[in-house]
C-alpha positions in Angstrom: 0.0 0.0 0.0 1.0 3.9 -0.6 2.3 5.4 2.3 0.8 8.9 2.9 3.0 11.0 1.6 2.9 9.3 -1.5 -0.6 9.5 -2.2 0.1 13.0 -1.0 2.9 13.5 -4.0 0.7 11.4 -6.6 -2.8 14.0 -5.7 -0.5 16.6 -6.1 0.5 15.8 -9.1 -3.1 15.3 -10.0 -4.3 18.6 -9.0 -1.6 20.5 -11.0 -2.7 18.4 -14.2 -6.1 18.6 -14.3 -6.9 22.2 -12.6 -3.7 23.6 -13.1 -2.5 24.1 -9.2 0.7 24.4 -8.4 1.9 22.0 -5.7 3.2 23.9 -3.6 -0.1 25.1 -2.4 -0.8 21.3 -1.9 -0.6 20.5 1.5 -2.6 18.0 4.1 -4.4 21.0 5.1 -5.6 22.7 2.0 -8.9 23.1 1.6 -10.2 21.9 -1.6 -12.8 24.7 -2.2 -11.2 27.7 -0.4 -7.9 27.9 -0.8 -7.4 25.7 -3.7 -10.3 27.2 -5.6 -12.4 23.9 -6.8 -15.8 23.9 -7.6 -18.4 21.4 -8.0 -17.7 19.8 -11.5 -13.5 19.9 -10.2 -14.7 17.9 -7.7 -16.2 15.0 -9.6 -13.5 15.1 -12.3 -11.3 14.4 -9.0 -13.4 12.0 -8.1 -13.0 10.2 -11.0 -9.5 10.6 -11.2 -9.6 8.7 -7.5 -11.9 6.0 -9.0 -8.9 5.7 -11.7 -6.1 5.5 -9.9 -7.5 3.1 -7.1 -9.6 0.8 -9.1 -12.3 1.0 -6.8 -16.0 3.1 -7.0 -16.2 6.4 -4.4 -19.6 6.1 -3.0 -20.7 10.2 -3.0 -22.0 9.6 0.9 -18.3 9.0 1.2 -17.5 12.1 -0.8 -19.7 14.9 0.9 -17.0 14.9 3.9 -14.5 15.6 1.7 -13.2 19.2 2.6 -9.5 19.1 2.5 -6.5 17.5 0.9 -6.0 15.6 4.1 -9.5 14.6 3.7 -8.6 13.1 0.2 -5.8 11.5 1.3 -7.3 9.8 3.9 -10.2 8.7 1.4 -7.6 7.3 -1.1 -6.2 5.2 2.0 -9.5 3.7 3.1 -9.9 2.4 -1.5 -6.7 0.9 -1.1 -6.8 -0.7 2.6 -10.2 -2.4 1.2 -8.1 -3.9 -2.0 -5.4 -5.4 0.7 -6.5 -9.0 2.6 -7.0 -9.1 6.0 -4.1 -10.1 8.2 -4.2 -12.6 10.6 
């Protein structure tokens, strides 16, 4: 599994591709529609983008609680724990 700060990196590098912000306002505690300056329709193309890059469907109840980058990361964490077996 992705440690943090890479799925960090890898939505960083995300968000400068598809809305054209520059990483170094990318941090944990960014928020998505404030200081980042995303609106609705960014937010589903992100969503999508998640749904890409993890292989797995973001339920939109999920999604709503989404207001930070933190919040993404930890979202992108939960996809790929549920693709990993359970230990013993």
């Amino acid at each position: 599994m992705l440690s943090r700060d890479a799925i960090l990196e890898k939505l960083a590098g995300d968000l400068e591709e598809l809305f054209e912000i520059p990483r170094d306002k990318v941090s944990l505690d960014a928020k998505l529609f404030e200081d980042l300056d995303l609106d609705s329709i960014d937010a589903v193309d992100l969503v999508v983008k998640l749904q890409e890059v993890t292989g797995r469907r973001v339920k939109p109840e999920e999604f709503k609680a989404v207001r930070t980058v933190g919040d993404v990361v930890d979202c992108v964490e939960k996809l790929l724990a549920a693709d990993e077996p359970a230990k013993p």
